[in-house]
C-alpha positions in Angstrom: 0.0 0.0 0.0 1.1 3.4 -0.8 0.3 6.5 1.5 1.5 10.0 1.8 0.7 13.4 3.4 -1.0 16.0 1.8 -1.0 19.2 3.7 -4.1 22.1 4.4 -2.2 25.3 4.4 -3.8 28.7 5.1 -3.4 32.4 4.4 -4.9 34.9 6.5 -2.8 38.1 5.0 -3.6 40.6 2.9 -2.8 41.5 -0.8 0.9 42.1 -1.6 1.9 44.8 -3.3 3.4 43.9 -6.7 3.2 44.6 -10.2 -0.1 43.6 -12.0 0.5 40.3 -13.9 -1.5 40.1 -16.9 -3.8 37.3 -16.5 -5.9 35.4 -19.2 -9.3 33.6 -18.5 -9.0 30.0 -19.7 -10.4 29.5 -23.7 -10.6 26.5 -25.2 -8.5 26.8 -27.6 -5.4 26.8 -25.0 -7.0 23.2 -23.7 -3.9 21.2 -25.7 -1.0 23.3 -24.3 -2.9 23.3 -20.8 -3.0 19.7 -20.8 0.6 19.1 -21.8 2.3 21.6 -19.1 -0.6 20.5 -16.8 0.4 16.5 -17.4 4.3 17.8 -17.0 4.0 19.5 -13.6 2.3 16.8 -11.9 3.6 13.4 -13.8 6.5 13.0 -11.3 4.8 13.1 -8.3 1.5 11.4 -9.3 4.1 8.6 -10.6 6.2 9.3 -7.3 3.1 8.7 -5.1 1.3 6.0 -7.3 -1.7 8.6 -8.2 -3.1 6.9 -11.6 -3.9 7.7 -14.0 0.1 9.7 -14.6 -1.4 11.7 -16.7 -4.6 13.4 -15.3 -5.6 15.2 -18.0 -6.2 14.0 -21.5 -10.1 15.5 -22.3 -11.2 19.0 -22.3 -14.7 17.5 -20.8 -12.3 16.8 -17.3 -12.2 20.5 -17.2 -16.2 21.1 -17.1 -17.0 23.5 -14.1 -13.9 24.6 -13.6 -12.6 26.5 -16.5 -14.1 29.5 -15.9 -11.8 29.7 -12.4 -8.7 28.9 -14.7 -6.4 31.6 -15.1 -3.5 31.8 -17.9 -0.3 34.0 -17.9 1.1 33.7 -21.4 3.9 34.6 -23.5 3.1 35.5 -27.0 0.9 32.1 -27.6 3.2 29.8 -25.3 1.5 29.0 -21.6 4.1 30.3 -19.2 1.7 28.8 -16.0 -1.3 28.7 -14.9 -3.9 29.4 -10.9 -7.2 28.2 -10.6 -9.1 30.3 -8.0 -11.9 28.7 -6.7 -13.7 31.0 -4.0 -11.2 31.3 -0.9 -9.4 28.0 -2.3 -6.4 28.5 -4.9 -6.1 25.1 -7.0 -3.7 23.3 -9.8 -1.0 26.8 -9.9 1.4 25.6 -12.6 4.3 26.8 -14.1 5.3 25.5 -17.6 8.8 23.8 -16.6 11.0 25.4 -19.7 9.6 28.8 -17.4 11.2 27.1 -14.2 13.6 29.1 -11.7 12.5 32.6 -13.4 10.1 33.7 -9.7 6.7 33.0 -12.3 5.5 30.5 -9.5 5.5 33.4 -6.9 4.3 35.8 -9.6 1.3 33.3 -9.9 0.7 32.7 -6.3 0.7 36.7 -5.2 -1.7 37.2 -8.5 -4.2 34.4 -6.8 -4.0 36.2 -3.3 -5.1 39.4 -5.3 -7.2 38.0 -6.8 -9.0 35.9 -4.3 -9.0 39.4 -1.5 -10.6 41.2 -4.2 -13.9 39.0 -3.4 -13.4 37.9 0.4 -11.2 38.5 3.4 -11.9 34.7 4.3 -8.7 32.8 4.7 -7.3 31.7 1.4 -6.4 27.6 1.5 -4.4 25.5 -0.8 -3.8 21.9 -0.7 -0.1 20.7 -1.2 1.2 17.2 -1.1 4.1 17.1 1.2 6.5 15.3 -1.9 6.3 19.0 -3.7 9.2 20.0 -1.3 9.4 23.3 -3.4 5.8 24.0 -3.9 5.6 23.7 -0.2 8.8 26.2 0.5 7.0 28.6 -2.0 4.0 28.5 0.1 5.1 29.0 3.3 7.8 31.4 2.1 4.6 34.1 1.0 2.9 33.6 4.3 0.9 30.3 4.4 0.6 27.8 6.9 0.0 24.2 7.2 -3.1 23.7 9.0 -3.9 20.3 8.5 -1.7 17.4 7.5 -3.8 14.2 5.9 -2.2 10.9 5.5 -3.7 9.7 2.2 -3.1 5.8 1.6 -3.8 4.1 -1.5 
């Protein structure tokens, strides 16, 4: 059997002040290059942890109720990462790996807290398996905390 933790972290801060990143709203037409970055970003730790299928993502009809929470930041026509921002929650914040190392997971991460304190004050959660050792830095680096820590076994 395998198991692993997943962690609950919380924000209860404010917006950062930053420059305004120039977010797109999910279209269909980006669904391929989604999928493919999307796909890349997770494949070693679903195949890490045993979460099958590798490959989540593979139909645009997975995406149903959720797009329109989807935000893109692009260069030129190339995906440079992605946030979903769903109420108070921030979900699936990606960052295309040739765009790796350059501070764009931060960018996109300060963007969502923006953009979720726009709407609420509630405190902003994420979930965060505890394999994603630099997803998890990033986090609590800009002010989130774990709150909860699951043990998931599969």
């Amino acid at each position: 059997m395998n198991s692993f933790f997943i962690y609950e972290m919380e924000y209860t801060g404010s917006s950062f002040e930053t420059d305004e990143l120039e977010m797109l709203p999910f279209y269909d037409d980006y669904y391929s290059q989604y999928e493919q970055v999307y796909n890349e970003c997770f494949y070693d730790m679903r195949k890490a942890l045993d979460i099958e299928p590798y490959d989540f993502y593979s139909d645009i009809r997975q995406m149903n109720g959720k797009k329109e929470n989807i935000f893109l930041l692009m260069e030129g026509e190339t995906i440079i990462g992605s946030v979903g921002c769903f109420g108070a929650e921030i979900d699936d914040l990606i960052v295309n790996r040739k765009y790796h190392g350059r501070g764009y997971g931060k960018q996109l991460l300060i963007w969502a807290i923006g953009h979720i304190r726009e709407y609420t004050g509630e405190p902003i959660t994420l979930h965060v398996a505890e394999w994603n050792k630099r997803a998890v830095e990033l986090y609590t680096h800009n002010g989130f905390v774990i709150k909860n820590k699951e043990l998931i076994s599969r």
